[in-house]
N, C-alpha and C positions, 0 to 999 in steps of 0.2 A: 434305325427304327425297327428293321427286325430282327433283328436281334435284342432290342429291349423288349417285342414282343415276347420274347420264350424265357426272358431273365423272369428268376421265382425273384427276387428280390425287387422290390418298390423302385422303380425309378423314374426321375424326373430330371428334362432337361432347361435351362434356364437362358434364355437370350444372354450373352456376356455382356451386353452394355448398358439394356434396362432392368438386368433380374428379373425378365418376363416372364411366366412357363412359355415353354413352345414345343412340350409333347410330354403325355402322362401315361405310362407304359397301362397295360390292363391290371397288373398287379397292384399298384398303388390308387388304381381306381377302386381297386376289390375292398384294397386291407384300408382305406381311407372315404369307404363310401359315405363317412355322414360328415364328410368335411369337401364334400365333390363342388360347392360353391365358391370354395375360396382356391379349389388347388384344379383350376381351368386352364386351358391356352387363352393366353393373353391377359390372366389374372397377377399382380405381383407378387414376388415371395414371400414377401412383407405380410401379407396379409396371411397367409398359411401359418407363417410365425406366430403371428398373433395368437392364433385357433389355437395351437400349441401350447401358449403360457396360458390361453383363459381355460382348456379343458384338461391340459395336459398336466403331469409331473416330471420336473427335471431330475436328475441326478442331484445337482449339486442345489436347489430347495430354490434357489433366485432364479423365478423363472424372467424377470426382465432383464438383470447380466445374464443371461442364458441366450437368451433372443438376440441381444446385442452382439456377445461371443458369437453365434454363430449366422447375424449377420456379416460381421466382420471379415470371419471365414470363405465365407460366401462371395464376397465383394472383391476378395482378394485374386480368385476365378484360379486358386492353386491348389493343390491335393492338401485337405484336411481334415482331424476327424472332428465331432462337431459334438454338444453335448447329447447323452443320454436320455430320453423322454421316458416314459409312462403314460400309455394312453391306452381305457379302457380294459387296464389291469396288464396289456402288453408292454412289455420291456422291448424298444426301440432301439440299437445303436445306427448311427448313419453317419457318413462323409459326404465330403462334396467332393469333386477331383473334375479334371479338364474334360469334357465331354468332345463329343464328334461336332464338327464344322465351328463357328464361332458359339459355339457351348458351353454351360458350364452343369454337370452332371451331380443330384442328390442319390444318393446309394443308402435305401432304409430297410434295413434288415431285422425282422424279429428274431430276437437271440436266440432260439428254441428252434426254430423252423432255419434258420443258420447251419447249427449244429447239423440238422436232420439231412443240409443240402449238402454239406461237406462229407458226411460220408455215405451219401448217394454217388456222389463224385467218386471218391475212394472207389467203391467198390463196382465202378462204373465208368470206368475212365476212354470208355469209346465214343462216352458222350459230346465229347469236344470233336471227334473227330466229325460225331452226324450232325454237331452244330454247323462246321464248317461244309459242310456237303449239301446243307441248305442253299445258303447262300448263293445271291446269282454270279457274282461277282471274283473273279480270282481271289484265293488266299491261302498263304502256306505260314509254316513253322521251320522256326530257324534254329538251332543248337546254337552254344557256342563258338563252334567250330566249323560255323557256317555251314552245316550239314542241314537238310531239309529233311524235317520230322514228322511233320506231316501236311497236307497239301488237300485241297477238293476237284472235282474231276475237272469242273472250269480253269485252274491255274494247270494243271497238266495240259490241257488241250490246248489252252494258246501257243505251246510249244512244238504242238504235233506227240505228246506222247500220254502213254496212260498213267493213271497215279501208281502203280507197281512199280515203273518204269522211273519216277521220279523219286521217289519217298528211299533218302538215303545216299544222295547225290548232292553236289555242290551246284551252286544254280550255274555255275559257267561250265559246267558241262553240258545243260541241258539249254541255256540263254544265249543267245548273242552279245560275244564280248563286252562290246559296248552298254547294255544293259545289265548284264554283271554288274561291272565295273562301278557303275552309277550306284546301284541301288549297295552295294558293298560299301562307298564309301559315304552314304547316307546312315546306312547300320553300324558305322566303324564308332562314332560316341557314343550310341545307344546299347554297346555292350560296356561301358565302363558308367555311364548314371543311367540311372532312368532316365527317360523321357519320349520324345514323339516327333515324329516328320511327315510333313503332308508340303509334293514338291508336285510340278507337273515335266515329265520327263516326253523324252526324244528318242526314238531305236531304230534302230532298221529290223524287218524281219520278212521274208521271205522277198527279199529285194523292195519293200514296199516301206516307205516310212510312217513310222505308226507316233500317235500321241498315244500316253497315258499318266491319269491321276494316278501319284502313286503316295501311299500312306504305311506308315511302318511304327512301330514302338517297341519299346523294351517288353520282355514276355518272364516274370517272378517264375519260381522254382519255388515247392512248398515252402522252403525255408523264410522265404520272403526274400532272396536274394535273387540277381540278373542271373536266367537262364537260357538268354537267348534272345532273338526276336521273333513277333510278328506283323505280317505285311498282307499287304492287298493292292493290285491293281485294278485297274477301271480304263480299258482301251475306248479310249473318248474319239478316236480317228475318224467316224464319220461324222459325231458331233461338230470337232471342228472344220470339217467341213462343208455341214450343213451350216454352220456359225458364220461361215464366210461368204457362203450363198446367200445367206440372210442378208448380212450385213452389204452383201452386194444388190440385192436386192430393194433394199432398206434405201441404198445409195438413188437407186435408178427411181424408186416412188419419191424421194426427197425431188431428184431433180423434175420430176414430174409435177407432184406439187408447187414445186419453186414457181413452175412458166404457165401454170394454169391460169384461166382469165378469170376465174372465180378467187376468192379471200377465203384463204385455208388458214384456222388457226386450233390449235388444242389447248385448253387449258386445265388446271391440276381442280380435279370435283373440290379439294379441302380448299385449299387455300385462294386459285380464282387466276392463279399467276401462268401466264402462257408461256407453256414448254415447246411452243415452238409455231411461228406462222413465216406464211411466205410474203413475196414484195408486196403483190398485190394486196392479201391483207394487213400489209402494214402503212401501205399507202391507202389506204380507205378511213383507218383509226387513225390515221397520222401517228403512229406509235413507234417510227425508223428507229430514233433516237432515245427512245425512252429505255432505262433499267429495270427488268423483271414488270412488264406492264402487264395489268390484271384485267378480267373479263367485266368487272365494275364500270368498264368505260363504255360496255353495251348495257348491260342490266346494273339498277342498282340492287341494295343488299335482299330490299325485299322484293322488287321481280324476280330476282336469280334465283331465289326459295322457290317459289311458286313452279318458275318456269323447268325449276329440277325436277321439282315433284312433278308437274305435268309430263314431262320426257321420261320418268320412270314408270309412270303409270300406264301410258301408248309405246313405251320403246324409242320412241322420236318425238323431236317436234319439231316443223316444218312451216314455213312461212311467217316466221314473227319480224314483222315490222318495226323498226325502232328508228327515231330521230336523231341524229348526234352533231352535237355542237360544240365545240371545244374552241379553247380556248384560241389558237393559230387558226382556228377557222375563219375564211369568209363570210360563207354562208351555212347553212343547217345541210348533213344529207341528211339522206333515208336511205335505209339499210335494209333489207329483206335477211333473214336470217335463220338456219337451221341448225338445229340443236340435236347429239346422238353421243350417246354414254361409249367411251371407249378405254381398252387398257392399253396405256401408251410404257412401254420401259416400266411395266410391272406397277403403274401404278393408275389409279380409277381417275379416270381423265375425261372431258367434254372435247366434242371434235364440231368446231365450226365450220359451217359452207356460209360463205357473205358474198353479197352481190349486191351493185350500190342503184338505188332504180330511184336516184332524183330524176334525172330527165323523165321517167315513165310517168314520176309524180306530178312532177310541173305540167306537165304534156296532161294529164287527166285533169287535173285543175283547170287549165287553160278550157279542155274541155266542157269543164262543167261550167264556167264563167259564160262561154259563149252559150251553153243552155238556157242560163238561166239570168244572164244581163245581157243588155242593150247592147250592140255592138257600140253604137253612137256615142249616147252617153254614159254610159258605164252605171244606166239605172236598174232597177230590175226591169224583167219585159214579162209580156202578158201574162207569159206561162207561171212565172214565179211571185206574181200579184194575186193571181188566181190562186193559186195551194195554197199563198198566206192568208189569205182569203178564205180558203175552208178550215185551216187549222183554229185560226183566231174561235170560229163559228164552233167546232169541237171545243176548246178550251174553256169558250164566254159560256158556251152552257148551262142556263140554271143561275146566270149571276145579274146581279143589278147592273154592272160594268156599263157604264157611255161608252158610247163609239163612234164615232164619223167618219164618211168616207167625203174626198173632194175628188170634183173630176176637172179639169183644167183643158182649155184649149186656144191655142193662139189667135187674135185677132189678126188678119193681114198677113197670114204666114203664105196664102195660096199666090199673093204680089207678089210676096217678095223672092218668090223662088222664080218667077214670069219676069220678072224685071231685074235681078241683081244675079241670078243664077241659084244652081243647087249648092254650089261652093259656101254662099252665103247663106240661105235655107240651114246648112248643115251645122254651118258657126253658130247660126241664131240658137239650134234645137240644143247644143252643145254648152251656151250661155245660159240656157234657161235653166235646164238642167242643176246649173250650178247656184245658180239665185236660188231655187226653189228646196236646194240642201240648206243655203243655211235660212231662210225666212221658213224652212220647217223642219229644222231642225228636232223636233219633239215627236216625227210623226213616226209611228211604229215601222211607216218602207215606203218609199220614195221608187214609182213606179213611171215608165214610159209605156203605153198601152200601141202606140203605132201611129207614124206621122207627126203629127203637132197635139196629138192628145198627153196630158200625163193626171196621170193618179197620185192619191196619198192617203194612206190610212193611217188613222186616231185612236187609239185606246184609251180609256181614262182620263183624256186630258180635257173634260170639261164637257158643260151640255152647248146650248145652240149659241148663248151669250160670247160663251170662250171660242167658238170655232168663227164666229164672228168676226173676233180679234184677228185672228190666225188668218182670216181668209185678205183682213185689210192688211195686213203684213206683209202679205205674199204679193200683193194685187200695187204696195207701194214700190217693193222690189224689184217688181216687173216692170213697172211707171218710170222708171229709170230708162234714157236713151238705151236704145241697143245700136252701137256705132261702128259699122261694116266697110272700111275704105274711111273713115272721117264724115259717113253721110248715116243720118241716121234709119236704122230699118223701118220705122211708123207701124210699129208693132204692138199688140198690146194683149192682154188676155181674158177670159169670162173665168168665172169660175162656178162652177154646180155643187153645193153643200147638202149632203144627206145625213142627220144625226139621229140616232136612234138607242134602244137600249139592248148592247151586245147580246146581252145573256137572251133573247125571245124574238133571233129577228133571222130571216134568211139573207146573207149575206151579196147574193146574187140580185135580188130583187132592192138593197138600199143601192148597190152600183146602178141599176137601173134609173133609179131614182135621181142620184146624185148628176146622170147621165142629163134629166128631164129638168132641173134645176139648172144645169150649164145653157143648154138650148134656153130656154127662158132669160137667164140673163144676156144671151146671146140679142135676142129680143127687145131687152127691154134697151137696147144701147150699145149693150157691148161694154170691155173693161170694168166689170163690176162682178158681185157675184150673187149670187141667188140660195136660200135657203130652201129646202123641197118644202112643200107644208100642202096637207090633202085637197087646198083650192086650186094646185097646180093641176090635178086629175079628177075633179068632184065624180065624174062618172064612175069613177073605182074604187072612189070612197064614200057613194050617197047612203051604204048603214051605217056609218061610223056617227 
């Protein structure tokens, strides 16, 4: 690349397996600036081509066999010359030929400015030498005759000598044999064809075994024929063994990962497929067995959008909760899970921390169950009658809405716990309980308030006629033996009915009511049930 920086001529390098650009020297940015949309990194050539037959003129007048010729050329990623353009009254010739690393190189040269550079060169032929003197990297010139023509102060110095001291020498005067030797019988076909060698060699030198990338090609003489070679090294020796550290490294975080008690996984941002998790989190996903499994089995297509966009926009995201149920599952967990952008082996990857907190879940449930139901009978209790109690009160606000509340309490419960025990007390409140789910089945919650008291509230399901119904339902279900040992408990229940209109009423005060209705039936017999209506209280109702 830098050296394509200083080339006067256009040059472009093209990925060899997609024809992608993947660098556009300054000059072709210059001499091609009203085409800088189509001739980008990461654009295809295709497309530049195009630019070319719609603004261009070819040589040979077809510019779509033109395009096609020198795709062809192009595709074939071999030294070529390519047709002739016209563009913008400039006369273009250009090639393609093998570029540096897996490359393939466009060489576009205005015919004029060509000329101007060739005998710039001509009359300036040191310029090769101060090209080479840039460079950070060794580089010498080779003769025929294996003699070195000339050399930059970097390729002298890894020898211990100066370029005076080199230039004019055979390299195994100046090299370690063995390095010689190598690199000579990599140069030995590249003086009879053209062509190129990129090897990674081995050397001893100063008792110290060194790596280096080494790269060499045949070097033309004006004539156009082999003059020679030229070469570059690149002593890579602490790379690889920094490479080794790494990868040793790389080794000891693996097995670290492996035995952590958390679920470590990474998966690829594109495609979602995990390049790599540990036991634990493969024991969590149940995913041991499975081929190439994807992140889909925590998010689907559209949380993993969202949840990408939210970790790019904080950097992280921490704490998401997800449920997973699969198919070998028993049961559902629950998954706690963190989310953080990483680059894994070069490419944009997701790094998972998972951690499985069913027990924490269950364990909080359980929690809130005993908050908010009966331990006895698994009805709700005071506390959670009461909140539905004011919610409904917010809700019915403003609405015509019926509503009733019942308040229930056992006849002969205070006996039978004095005479049969609390064991039986407990089975009674337990029985009732259950009668009372399904003879009210309809009612918005099915409440135990403490002792032998229970509640039930009504929304909508009728005014005083319909809870009427509801109360003799409840009152036959109960009328049934309750049978403790074979004997029966001689149980029975009152029941207190307070109906009123939800939407204009204080919710506290029809409990109260419905309270004053039970007492009364209580009263009037027992096993029956009472309607509130304002003769129950005339003192508190004598405006009405």
């Amino acid at each position: 690349m830098a050296t394509a920086a200083l080339s006067r001529d256009s040059l472009v390098f093209l990925d060899k397996n997609d024809l992608k650009i993947v660098h556009v020297n300054p000059a072709a940015e210059k001499q091609f600036a009203a085409a800088r949309t189509v001739l980008r990194t990461g654009t295809e050539i295709k497309q530049f081509l195009a630019y070319l037959a719609k603004n261009g003129e070819f040589s040979d007048g077809d510019p779509v066999g033109a395009v096609r010729q020198a795709l062809g050329a192009i595709s074939s990623g071999t030294r070529a010359d390519l047709p002739g353009v016209r563009l913008e009254k400039t006369l273009f010739s250009w090639h393609c030929d093998v570029g540096p690393g897996e490359t393939i190189a466009l060489v576009l040269r205005d015919s004029g400015k060509a000329q101007e550079l060739a005998r710039a060169l001509a009359d300036h032929k040191i310029f090769i030498q101060h090209l080479i003197d840039v460079l950070p990297i060794p580089v010498y010139l080779k003769n025929l005759d294996g003699v070195i023509t000339r050399c930059n102060a970097v390729f002298a110095e890894l020898f211990g000598h100066a370029v005076g001291d080199v230039i004019g020498k055979k390299l195994i005067e100046i090299a370690p044999d063995s390095l010689a030797k190598t690199i000579s019988a990599h140069e030995k076909p590249l003086l009879i064809a053209e062509g190129q060698v990129r090897d990674e060699i081995s050397f001893v030198l100063d008792d110290e075994e060194r790596s280096a990338l080494f790269a060499v090609s045949s070097l033309k003489g004006p004539s156009g024929s082999i003059a020679g070679t030229i070469g570059s090294l690149v002593d890579v020796t602490s790379l690889k063994k920094a490479q080794a550290e790494v990868a040793e490294a790389a080794q000891r975080l693996t097995g670290l990962l492996e035995s952590a008690p958390v679920g470590v996984g990474i998966s690829s941002r594109e495609t979602g497929v995990f390049r790599f998790f540990n036991s634990t989190f493969a024991k969590m996903l149940d995913i041991k067995d499975e081929k190439e499994p994807t992140d889909s089995i925590l998010l689907s297509e559209r949380y993993r959008k969202q949840s990408l966009q939210d970790m790019d926009m904080i950097g992280e995201l921490h704490d998401v909760e997800i449920r997973l149920r699969r198919p070998n599952m028993a049961e559902a967990k629950w998954l706690k899970t963190s989310l953080e952008p990483l680059s894994f082996e070069g490419e944009d990857t997701v790094l998972w921390w998972t951690s499985d907190i069913t027990k924490q879940k269950h364990a909080a449930r359980e929690l809130q169950n005993k908050a908010n139901n009966d331990e006895l009978t698994g009805l709700a209790n005071r506390a959670r009658f009461m909140q539905k109690l004011d919610q409904c009160e917010t809700v019915l606000r403003g609405t015509n809405t019926p509503a009733s509340i019942f308040i229930l309490d056992l006849d002969g419960f205070k006996n039978l716990n004095d005479t049969k025990g609390h064991a039986a007390g407990d089975w009674l409140l337990t029985e009732t309980s259950k009668r009372l789910k399904r003879a009210g089945r309809r009612a918005e919650e099915v409440a135990r308030l403490g002792g032998d008291e229970f509640t039930m509230l009504f929304i909508n399901k009728g005014g005083a006629r319909e809870m009427g119904e509801i109360a003799d339902a409840i009152l036959r279900e109960l009328s049934q033996p309750f049978l403790w040992k074979g004997e029966d408990c001689g149980v029975s229940a009152s029941i207190g009915v307070s109906v009123f209109d939800g939407g204009n009423c204080d919710m506290s005060e029809q409990l109260r009511r419905a309270d004053k209705a039970m007492y009364q039936a209580k009263s009037a017999g027992k096993a029956q049930y009472c309607l509130y209506t304002p003769d129950l209280e005339p003192e508190l109702h004598q405006d009405d």
